[in-house]
VOGULUM-236682 format. One record per residue (C-alpha): x, y, z. Coordinates in nm, 3 decimals. Example, Ala and Ser with C-alpha at 12.3 -4.5 7.8 and 13.67 -1.06 7.14 Angstrom:
ZAPA_xx_yy_zz
ZAPA_1.230_-0.450_0.780;
ZAPA_1.367_-0.106_0.714;
//
This chain:
ZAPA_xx_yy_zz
ZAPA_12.787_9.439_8.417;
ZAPA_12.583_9.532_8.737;
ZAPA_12.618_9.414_9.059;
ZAPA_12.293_9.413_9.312;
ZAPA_12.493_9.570_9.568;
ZAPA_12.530_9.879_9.337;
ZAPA_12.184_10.000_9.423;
ZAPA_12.289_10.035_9.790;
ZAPA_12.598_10.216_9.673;
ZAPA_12.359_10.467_9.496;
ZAPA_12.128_10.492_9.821;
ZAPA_12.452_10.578_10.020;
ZAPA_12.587_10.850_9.754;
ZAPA_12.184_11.014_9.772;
ZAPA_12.092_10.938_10.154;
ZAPA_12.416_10.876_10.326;
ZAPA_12.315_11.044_10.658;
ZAPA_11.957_10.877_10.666;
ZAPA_11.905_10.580_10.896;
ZAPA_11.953_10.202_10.697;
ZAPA_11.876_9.981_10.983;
ZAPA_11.719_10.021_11.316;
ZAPA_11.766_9.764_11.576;
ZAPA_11.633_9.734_11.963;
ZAPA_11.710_10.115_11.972;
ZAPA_12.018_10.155_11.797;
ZAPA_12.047_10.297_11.443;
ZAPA_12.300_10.267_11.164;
ZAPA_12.326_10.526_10.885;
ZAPA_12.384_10.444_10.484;
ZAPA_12.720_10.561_10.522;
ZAPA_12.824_10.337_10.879;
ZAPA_12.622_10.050_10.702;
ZAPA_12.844_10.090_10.383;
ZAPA_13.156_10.055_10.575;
ZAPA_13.013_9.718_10.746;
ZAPA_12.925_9.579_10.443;
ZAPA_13.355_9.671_10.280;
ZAPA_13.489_9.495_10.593;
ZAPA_13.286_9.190_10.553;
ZAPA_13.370_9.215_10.164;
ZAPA_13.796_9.246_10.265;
ZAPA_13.758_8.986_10.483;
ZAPA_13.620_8.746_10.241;
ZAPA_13.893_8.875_9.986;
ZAPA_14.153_8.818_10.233;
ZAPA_14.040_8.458_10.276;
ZAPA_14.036_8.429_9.898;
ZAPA_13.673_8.411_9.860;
ZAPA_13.524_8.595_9.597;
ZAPA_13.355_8.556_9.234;
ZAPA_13.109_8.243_9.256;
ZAPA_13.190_8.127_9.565;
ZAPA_12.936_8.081_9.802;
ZAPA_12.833_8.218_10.166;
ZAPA_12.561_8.095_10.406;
ZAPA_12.365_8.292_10.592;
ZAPA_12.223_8.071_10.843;
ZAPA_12.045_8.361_11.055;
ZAPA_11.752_8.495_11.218;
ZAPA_11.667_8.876_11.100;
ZAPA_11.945_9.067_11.286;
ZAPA_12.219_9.332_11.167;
ZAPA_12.479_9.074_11.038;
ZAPA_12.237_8.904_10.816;
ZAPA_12.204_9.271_10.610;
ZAPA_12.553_9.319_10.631;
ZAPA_12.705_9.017_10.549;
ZAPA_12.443_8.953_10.279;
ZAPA_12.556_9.269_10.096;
ZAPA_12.922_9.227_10.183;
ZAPA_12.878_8.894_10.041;
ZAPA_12.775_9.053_9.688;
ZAPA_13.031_9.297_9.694;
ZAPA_13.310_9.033_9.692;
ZAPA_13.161_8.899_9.450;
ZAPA_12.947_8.606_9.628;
ZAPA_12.672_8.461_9.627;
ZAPA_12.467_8.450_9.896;
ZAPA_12.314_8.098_10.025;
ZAPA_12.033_8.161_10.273;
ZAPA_11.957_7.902_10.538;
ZAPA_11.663_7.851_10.770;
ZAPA_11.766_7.912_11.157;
ZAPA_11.522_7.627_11.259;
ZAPA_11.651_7.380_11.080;
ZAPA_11.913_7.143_11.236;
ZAPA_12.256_6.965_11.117;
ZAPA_12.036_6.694_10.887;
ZAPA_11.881_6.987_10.711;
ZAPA_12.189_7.196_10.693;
ZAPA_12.381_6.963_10.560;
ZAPA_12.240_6.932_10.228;
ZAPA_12.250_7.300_10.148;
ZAPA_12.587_7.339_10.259;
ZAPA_12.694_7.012_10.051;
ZAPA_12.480_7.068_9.747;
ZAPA_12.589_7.456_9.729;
ZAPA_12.981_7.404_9.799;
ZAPA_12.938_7.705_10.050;
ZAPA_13.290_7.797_10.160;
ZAPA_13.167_8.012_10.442;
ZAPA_12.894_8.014_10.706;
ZAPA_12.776_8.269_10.925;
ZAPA_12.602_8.153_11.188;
ZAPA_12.383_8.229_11.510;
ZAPA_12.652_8.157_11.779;
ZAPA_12.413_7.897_11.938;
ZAPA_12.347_7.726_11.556;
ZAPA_12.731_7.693_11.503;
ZAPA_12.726_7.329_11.664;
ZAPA_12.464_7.183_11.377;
ZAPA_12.733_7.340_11.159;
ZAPA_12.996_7.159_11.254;
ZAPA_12.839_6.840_11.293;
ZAPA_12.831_6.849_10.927;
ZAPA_13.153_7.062_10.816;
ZAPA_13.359_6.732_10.755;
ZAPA_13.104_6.675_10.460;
ZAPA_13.135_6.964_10.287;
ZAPA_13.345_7.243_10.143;
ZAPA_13.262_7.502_10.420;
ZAPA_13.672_7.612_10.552;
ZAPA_13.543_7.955_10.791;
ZAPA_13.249_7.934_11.025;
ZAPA_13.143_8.297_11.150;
ZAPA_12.971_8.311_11.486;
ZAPA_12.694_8.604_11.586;
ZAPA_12.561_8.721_11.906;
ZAPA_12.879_8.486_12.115;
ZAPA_13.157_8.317_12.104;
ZAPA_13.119_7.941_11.972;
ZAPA_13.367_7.647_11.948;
ZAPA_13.517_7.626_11.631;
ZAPA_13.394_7.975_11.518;
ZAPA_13.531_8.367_11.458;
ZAPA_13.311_8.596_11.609;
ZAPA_13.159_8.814_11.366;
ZAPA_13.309_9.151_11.496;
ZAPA_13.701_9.010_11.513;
ZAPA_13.609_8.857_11.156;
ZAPA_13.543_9.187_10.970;
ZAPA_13.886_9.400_10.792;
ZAPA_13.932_9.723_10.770;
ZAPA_13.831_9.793_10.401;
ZAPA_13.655_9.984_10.153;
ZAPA_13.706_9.762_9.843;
ZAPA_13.587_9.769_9.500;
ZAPA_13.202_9.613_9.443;
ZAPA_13.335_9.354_9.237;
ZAPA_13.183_9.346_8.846;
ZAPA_12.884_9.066_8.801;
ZAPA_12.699_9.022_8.505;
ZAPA_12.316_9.028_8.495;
ZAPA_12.262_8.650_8.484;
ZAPA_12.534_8.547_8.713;
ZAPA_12.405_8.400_9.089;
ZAPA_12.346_8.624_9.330;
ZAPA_12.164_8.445_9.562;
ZAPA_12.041_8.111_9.604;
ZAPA_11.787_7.957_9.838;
ZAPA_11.624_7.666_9.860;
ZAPA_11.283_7.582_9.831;
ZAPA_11.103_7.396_10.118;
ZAPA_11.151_7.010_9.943;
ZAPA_10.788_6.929_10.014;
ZAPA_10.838_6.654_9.785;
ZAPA_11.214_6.546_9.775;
ZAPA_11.530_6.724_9.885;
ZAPA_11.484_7.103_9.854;
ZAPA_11.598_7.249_9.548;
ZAPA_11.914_7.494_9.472;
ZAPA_11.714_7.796_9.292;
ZAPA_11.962_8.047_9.075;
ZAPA_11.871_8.413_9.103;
ZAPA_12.069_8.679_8.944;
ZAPA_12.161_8.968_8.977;
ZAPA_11.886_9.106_8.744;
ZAPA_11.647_8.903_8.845;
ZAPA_11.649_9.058_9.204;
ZAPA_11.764_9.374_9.086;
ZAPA_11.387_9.381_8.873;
ZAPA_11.200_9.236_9.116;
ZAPA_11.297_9.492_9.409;
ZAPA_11.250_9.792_9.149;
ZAPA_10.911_9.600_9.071;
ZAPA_10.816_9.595_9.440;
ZAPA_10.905_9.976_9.491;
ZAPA_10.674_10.079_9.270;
ZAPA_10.369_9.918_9.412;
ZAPA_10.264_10.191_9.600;
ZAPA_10.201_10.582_9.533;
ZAPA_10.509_10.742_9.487;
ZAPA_10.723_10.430_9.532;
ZAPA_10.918_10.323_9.847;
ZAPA_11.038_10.678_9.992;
ZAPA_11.354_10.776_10.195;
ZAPA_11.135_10.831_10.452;
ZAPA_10.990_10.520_10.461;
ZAPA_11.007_10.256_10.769;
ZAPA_10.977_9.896_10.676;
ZAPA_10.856_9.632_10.930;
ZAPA_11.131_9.373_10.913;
ZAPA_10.917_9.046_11.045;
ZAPA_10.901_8.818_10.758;
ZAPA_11.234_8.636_10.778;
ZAPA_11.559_8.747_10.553;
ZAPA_11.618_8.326_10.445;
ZAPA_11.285_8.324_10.250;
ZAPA_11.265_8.537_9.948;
ZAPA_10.951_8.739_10.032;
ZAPA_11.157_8.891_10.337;
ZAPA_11.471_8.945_10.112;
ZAPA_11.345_9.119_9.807;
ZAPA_11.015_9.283_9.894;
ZAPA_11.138_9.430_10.224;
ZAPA_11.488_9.433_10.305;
ZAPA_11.600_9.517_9.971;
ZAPA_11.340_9.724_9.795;
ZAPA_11.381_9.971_10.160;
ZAPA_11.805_9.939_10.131;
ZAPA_11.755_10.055_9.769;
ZAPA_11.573_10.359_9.809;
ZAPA_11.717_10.520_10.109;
ZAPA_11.465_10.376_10.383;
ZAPA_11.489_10.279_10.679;
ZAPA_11.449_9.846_10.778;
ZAPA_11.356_9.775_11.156;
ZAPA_11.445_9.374_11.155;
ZAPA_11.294_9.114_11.394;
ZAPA_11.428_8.841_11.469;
ZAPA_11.119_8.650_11.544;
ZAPA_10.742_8.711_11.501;
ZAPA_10.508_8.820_11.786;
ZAPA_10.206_9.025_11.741;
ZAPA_10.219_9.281_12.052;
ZAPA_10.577_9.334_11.987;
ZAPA_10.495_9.396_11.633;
ZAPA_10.243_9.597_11.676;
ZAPA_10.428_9.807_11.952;
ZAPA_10.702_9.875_11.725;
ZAPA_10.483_10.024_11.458;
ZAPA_10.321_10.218_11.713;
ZAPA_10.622_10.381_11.879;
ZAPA_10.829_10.441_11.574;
ZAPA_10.519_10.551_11.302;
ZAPA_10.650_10.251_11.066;
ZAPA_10.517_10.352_10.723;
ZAPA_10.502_9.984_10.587;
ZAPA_10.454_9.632_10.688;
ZAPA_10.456_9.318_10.456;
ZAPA_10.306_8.981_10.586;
ZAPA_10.206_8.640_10.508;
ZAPA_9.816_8.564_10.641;
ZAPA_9.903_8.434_10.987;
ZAPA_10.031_8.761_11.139;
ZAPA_9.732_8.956_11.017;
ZAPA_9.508_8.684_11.162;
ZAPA_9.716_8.668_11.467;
ZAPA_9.709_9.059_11.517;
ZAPA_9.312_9.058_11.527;
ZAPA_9.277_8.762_11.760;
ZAPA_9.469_8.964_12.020;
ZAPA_9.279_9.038_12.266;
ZAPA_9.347_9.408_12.271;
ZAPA_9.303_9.398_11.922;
ZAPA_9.081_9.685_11.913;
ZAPA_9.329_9.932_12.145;
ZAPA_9.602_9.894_11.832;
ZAPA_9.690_10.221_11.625;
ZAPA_9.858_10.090_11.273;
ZAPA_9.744_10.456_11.126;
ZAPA_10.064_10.540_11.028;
ZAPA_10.094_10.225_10.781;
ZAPA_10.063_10.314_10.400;
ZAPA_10.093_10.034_10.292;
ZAPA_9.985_9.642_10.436;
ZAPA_10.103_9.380_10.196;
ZAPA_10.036_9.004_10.225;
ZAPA_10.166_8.702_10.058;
ZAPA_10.311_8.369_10.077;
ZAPA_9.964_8.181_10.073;
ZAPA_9.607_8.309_9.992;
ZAPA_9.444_8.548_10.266;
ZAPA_9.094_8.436_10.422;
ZAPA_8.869_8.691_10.307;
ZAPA_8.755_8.730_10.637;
ZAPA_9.044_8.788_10.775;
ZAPA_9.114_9.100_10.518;
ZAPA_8.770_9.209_10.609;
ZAPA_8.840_9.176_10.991;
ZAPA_9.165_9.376_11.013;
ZAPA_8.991_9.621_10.749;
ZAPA_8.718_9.665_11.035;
ZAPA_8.936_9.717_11.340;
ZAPA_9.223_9.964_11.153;
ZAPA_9.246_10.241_10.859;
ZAPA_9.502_10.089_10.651;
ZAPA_9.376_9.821_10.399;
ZAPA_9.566_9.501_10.303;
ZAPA_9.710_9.441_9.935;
ZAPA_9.732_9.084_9.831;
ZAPA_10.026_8.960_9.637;
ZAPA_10.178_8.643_9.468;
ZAPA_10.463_8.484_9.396;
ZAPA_10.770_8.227_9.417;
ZAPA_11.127_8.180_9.526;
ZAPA_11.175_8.091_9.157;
ZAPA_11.044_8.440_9.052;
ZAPA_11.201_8.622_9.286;
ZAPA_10.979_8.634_9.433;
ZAPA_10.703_8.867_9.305;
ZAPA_10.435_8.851_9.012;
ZAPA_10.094_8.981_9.093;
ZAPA_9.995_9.266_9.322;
ZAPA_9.668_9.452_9.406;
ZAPA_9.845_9.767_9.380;
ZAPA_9.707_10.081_9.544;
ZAPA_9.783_10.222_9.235;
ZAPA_9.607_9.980_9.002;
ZAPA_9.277_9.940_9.203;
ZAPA_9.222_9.657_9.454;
ZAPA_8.956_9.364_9.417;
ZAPA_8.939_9.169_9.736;
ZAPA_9.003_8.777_9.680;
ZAPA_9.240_8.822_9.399;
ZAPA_9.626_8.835_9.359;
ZAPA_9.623_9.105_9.134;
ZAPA_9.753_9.215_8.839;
ZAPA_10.086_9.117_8.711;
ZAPA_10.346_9.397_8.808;
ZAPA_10.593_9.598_8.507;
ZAPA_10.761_9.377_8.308;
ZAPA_10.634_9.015_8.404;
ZAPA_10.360_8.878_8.188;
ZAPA_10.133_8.532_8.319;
ZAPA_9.874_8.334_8.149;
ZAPA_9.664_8.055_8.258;
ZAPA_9.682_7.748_8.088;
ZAPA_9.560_7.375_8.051;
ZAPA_9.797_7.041_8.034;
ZAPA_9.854_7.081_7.673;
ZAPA_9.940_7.454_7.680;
ZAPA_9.702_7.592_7.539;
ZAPA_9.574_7.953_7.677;
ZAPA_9.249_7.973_7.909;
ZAPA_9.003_8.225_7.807;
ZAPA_8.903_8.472_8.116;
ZAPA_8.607_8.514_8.281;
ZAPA_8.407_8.867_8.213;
ZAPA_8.465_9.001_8.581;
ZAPA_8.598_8.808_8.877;
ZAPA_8.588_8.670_9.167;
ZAPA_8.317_8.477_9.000;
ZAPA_8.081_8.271_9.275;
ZAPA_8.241_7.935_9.271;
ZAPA_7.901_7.752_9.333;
ZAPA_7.791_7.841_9.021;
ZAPA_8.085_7.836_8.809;
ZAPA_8.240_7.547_8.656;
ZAPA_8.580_7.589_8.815;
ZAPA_8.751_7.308_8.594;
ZAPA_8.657_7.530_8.293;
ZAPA_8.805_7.818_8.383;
ZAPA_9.105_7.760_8.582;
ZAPA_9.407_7.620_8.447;
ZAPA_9.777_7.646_8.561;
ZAPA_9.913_7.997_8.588;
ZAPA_10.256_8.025_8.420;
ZAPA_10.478_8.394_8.414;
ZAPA_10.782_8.524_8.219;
ZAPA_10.992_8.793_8.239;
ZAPA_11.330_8.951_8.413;
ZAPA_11.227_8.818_8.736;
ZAPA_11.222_8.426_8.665;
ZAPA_11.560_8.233_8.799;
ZAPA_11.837_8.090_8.583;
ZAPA_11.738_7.750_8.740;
ZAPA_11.742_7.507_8.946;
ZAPA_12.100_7.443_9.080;
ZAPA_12.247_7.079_8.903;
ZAPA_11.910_6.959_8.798;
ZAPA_11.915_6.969_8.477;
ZAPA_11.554_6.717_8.424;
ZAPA_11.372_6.966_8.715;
ZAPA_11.437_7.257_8.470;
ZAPA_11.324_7.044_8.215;
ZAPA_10.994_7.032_8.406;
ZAPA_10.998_7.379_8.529;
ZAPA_10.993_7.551_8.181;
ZAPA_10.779_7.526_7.841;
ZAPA_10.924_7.733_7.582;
ZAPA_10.669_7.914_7.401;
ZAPA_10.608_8.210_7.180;
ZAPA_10.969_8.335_7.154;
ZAPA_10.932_8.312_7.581;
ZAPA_11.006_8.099_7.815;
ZAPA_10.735_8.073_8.072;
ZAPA_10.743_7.878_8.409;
ZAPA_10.539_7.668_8.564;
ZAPA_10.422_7.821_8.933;
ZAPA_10.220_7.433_8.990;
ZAPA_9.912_7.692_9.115;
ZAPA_9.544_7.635_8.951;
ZAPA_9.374_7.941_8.906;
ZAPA_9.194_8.176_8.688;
ZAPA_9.173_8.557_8.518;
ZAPA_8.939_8.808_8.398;
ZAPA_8.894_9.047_8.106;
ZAPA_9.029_9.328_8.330;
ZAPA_9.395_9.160_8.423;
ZAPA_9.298_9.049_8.798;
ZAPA_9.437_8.664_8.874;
ZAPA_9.315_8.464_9.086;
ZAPA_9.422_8.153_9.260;
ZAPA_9.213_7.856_9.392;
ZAPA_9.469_7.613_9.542;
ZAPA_9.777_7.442_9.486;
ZAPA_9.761_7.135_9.197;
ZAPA_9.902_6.932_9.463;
ZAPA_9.638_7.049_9.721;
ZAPA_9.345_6.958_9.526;
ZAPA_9.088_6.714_9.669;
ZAPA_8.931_6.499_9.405;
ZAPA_8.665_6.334_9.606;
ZAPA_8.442_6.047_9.474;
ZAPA_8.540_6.188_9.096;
ZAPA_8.484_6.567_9.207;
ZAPA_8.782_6.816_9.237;
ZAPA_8.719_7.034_9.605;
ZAPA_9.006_7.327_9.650;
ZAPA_9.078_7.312_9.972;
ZAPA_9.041_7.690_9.996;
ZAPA_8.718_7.768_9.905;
ZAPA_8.598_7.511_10.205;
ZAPA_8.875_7.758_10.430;
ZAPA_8.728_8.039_10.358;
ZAPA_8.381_7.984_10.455;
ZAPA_8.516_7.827_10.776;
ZAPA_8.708_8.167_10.862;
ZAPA_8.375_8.318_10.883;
ZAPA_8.224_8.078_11.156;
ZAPA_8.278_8.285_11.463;
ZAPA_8.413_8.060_11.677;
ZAPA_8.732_7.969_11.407;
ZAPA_9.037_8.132_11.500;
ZAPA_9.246_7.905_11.244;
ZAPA_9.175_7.693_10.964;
ZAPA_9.282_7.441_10.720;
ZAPA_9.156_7.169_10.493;
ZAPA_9.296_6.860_10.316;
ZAPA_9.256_6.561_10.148;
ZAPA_9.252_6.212_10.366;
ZAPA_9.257_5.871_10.220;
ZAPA_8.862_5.705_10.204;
ZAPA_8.797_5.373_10.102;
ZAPA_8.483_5.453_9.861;
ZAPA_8.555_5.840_9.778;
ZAPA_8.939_5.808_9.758;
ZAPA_8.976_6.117_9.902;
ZAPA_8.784_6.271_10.124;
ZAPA_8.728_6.619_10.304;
ZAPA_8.887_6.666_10.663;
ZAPA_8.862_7.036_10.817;
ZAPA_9.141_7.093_11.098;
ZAPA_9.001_7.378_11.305;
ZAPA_9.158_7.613_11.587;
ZAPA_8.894_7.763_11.775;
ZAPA_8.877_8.090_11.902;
ZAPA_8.909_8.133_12.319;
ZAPA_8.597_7.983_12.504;
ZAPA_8.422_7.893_12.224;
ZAPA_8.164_7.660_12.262;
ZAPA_8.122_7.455_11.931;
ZAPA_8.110_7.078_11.857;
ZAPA_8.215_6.895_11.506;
ZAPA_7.866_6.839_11.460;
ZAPA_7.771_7.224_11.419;
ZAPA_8.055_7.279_11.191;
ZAPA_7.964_6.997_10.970;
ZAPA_7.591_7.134_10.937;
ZAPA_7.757_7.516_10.921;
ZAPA_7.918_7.392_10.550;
ZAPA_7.670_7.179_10.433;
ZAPA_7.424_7.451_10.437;
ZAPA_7.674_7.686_10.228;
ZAPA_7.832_7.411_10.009;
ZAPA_7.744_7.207_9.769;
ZAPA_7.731_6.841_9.969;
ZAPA_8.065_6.671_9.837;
ZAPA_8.243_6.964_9.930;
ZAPA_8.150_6.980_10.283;
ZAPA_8.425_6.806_10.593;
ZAPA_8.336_6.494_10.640;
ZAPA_8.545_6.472_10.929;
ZAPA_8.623_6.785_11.196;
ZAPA_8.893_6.803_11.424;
ZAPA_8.999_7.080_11.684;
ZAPA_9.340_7.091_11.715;
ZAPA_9.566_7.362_11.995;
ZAPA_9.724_7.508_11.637;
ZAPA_9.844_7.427_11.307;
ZAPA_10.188_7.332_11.170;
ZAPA_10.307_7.646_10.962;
ZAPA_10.633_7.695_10.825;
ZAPA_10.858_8.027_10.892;
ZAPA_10.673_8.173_10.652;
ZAPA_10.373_8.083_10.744;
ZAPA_10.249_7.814_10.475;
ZAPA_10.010_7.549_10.644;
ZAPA_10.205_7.227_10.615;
ZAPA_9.937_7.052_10.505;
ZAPA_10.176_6.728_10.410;
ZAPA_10.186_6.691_10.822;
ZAPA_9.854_6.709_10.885;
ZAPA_9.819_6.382_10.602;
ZAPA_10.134_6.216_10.788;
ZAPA_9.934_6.318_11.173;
ZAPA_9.598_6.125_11.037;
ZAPA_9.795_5.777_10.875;
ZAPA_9.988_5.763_11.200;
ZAPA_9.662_5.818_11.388;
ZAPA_9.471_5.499_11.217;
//
């Protein structure tokens, strides 16, 4: 029976006296952070929450969020963690669908929270950073305690987001306490010598999403390193902050490397003390890999993976080699395949990336599928989406990550778009990210991303949304020509428009859904 919170008990026994969290100047120790987390624990045993029940998190990436997340497991909890930008309608479905008893809040989000309390089972609201109507301010809310970590087994909940519901209501996804107990071990041992004690993690990717959770708030917290959180993304802050402190590693999803370069100080920054840069969340441009690579010494390691596994799968690991434009290898103790509609394995290609205008991409690529410690329970009630989700196979039981991609002879995946992002134009299939990354190389891009739009004798055609860098002087016209001369011709944008920025999620993630919903409501 092991509880997650365990491994932050062992980092307080071994490094007790070494920083835990650093925020806006002011440091907490293993062994101050330990006591936080018992008096959030006695205070949810005191309100007779405990094994099972549920507690949302419904905060930006400050001190509470670590301590109430952990406090949370050592009752016993699970932990339900809630996007800070999303309002009442949004809320309300989490809370409802995950019979949260508890919510701790950002003092000025507590309103959207009660708006909805009524509808659920959610009996304490906690309030951060101010008082709020309604709410117990987080410091008055915490006991005096240093209880028990209450005994979990490995497959019981630990934590449970929610995926984005790009299609649908957003989904309740299980992880145990193995499964993010595995995946943070996983993630510690990317680099040489693992995560250190004297290690400083860049806390910018945000603690709701899974990436932020497991790959750098927890895989620090369980090896005695220190986690600077911020609340929000901005690259001169960033940047500053690794700077003045000597931060050791930074995890990312593509849009924060891309912003950092198209600063324009970019080439004044000093990032030497980074080990380690690791990106994820969606595919990074090539170019923008070989940009940062240019301007700074550390290079970036591309990753892959899901809320469902925890999220983690595939890393170009320092210690496993690197080849640019692939995910990597899978990491100890997952396994992945590729595989076609009937489930039957894809052979891999000699040596990849291969040149995708001369290889038959619908012969090689197939759906990528992983197993192992790492993959959730489930989804959370749905029993006919875990239906979908899984093919049992071999003795294993594999799931279904909905990616198209590929592998070679020597272990390296590789991804080429989203099924549902695929562009089948006039009877041929474009991925949208092969046209991306030969429009990251045009000079005068900044930002860029393709989709499918409806056309009345292709079906679908080819529409290239395009932020251009400052003062540049470029016309749709140019870009058009730019990829017809280095695409084959049903590949290249029919249609160009420059647009003040793209809609991203927290994360990151081009919503690519809004730029469809932008172009209907424009016609």
């Amino acid at each position: 029976m092991t509880n997650l919170v365990t491994n932050v008990a062992a980092a307080v026994q071994e490094h007790g006296e070494n920083t835990a969290i650093s925020y806006e100047g002011a440091e907490t120790s293993y062994e101050e952070f330990w006591g936080q987390i018992g008096a959030f624990a006695t205070a949810l045993e005191e309100r007779g929450v405990g094994e099972d029940d549920r507690v949302a998190l419904y905060l930006p990436n400050v001190p509470p969020f670590l301590i109430a997340f952990h406090g949370t497991l050592r009752a016993g909890g699970a932990v339900v963690p809630m996007n800070p930008q999303y309002k009442s309608r949004e809320i309300g479905h989490l809370l409802g669908d995950s019979e949260a008893r508890v919510v701790v809040a950002l003092a000025d989000l507590v309103p959207f929270v009660r708006e909805v309390e009524d509808e659920t089972s959610v009996e304490h609201v906690v309030s951060v950073g101010g008082d709020a109507e309604g709410a117990t301010p987080f410091e008055e809310f915490l006991e005096p305690g240093d209880p028990d970590v209450v005994d979990r087994a490995d497959d019981d909940v630990a934590v449970q987001p929610y995926t984005s519901g790009t299609t649908g209501q957003p989904k309740g996804v299980q992880l145990t306490h193995e499964n993010l107990a595995s995946n943070a071990k996983a993630a510690s041992q990317l680099i040489p010598d693992g995560i250190r004690p004297d290690d400083k993690g860049l806390g910018v990717l945000p603690l709701f999403h899974i990436y932020g959770m497991t790959v750098t708030m927890n895989a620090a917290l369980f090896n005695g390193a220190a986690y600077y959180p911020m609340p929000e993304w901005d690259a001169q802050d960033a940047v500053s902050l690794i700077e003045d402190e000597e931060l050791t590693i930074m995890h990312g999803v593509p849009a924060m490397y891309n912003d950092v370069i198209n600063q324009p100080n970019a080439e004044e920054f000093d990032l030497s003390s980074l080990r380690l840069c690791g990106v994820g969340g969606s595919g990074i441009p090539v170019e923008v890999l070989r940009r940062f690579e240019e301007l700074y010494e550390p290079k970036i390691y591309e990753g892959y993976g899901l809320t469902e596994t925890s999220p983690i799968t595939h890393f170009n690991s320092p210690i496993e080699g690197r080849r640019v434009g692939s995910i990597g290898k899978t990491v100890p103790g997952v396994e992945s395949k590729v595989v076609t509609d009937d489930f039957e394995a894809v052979d891999p290609v000699s040596e990849g990336p291969v040149d995708e205008d001369d290889a038959d991409l619908d012969e090689i690529t197939g759906e990528i599928v992983v197993s192992g410690p790492n993959v959730m329970k489930g989804y959370y009630g749905l029993p006919e989406a875990n239906e979908e989700a899984f093919t049992e196979d071999g003795g294993k039981r594999w799931f279904h990550t909905g990616d198209l991609g590929y592998h070679d002879e020597d272990g390296f995946f590789y991804v080429v778009d989203r099924e549902k992002h695929m562009i089948v134009t006039g009877g041929y299939n474009v991925y949208p990210r092969e046209v991306e990354e030969l429009l990251f190389e045009h000079e005068a891009v900044a930002d860029a991303a393709v989709a499918g739009i409806p056309d009345e004798r292709r079906g679908e055609t080819v529409k290239a949304f395009i932020v251009p860098t400052p003062d540049a002087d470029v016309t749709e016209e140019e870009i058009k020509e730019y990829c017809l001369t280095n695409l084959a011709e049903y590949k290249h944008p029919r249609e160009v428009e420059f647009v003040d920025e793209l809609p991203r999620t927290t994360t990151g993630k081009v919503q690519k859904f809004k730029l469809r919903e932008q172009e209907a409501e424009a016609e």
